[in-house]
C-alpha positions in Angstrom: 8.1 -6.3 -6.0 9.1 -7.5 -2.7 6.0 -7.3 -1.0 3.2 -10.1 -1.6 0.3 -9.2 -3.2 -2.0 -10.4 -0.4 0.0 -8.2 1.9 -0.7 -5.4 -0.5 -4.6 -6.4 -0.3 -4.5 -6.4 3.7 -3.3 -3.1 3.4 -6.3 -2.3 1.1 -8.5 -3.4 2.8 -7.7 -1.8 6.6 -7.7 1.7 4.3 -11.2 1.2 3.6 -11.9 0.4 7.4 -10.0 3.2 8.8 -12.2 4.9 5.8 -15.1 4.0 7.1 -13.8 4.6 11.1 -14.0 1.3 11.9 -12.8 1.0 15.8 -9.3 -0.7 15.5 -8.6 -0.3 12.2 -5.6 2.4 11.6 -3.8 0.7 15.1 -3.6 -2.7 12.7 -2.9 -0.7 9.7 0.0 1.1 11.8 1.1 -1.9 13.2 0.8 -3.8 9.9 3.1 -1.6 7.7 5.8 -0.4 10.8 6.3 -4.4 11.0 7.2 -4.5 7.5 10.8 -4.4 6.2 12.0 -1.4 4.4 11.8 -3.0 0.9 8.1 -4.0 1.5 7.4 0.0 2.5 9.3 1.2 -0.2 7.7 -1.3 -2.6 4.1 -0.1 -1.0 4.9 3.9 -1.5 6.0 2.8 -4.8 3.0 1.3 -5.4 0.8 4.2 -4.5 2.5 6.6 -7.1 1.8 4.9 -9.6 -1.3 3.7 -9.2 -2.0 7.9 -8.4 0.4 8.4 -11.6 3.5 10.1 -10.4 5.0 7.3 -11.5 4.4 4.8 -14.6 4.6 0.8 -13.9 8.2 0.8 -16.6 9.7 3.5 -13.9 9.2 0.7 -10.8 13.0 1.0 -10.2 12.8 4.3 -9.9 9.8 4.7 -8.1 11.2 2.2 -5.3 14.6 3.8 -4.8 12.5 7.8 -4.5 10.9 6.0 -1.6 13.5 4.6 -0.1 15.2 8.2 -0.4 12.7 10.1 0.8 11.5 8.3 4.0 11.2 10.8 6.2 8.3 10.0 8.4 7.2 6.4 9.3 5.3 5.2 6.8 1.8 4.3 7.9 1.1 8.2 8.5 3.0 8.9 5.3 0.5 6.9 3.8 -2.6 7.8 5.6 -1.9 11.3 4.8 -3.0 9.8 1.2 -6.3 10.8 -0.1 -8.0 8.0 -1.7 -5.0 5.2 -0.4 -6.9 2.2 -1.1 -7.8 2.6 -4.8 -4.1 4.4 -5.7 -3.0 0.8 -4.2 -5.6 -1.2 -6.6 -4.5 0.8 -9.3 -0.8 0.6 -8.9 -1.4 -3.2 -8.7 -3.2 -3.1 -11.7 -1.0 -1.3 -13.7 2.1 -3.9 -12.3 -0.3 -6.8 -13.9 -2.0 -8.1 -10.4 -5.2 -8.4 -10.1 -5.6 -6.4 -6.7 -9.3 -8.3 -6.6 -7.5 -11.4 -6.0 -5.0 -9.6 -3.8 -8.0 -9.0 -1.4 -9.9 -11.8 -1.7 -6.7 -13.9 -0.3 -7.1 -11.8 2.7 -9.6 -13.4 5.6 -10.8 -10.3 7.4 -12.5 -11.2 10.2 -16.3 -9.1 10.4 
């Protein structure tokens, strides 16, 4: 994976906010993921499938390269659209061998 984990928990962690309609939240998450590079947003689609299971962690190559291909609308609202974002996340990690608690806990979110 080219993204960092705790990058991958920041992520995470504004889902839940925006979740929960905390004021702010999906203008950070936009401008969090649209300020990534196209490997870190393909890695972070990736991620989601197979944590959601359209994808298993052995098909990662796969997975990555589909995303890449099929970028058609910027990514943040691509994965909004997502039900349930932040736990196909913690589940994709999880099945790649991270710990996605750890992931979050490196994240400082302000309260």
């Amino acid at each position: 994976m080219d993204i960092a984990a705790d990058k991958v928990g920041e992520v995470i962690l504004l889902a839940r906010e925006i979740a929960q309609e905390m004021p702010g939240a999906e203008a950070e998450f936009d401008g969090l993921v649209e300020a990534m590079d196209e490997d870190e947003r393909a890695d972070l689609v990736a991620l989601m499938w197979v944590g959601r299971g359209d994808f298993e962690p052995e098909e990662w190559d796969e997975a990555r390269r589909t995303a890449i291909e099929e970028a058609t609308t910027p990514t943040a609202s691509y994965l909004k659209g997502s039900p349930h974002l932040a736990d196909h996340l913690e589940a994709g990690l999880e099945a790649m061998g991270i710990d996605p608690r750890e992931a979050e806990d490196d994240v400082t979110r302000p309260v």
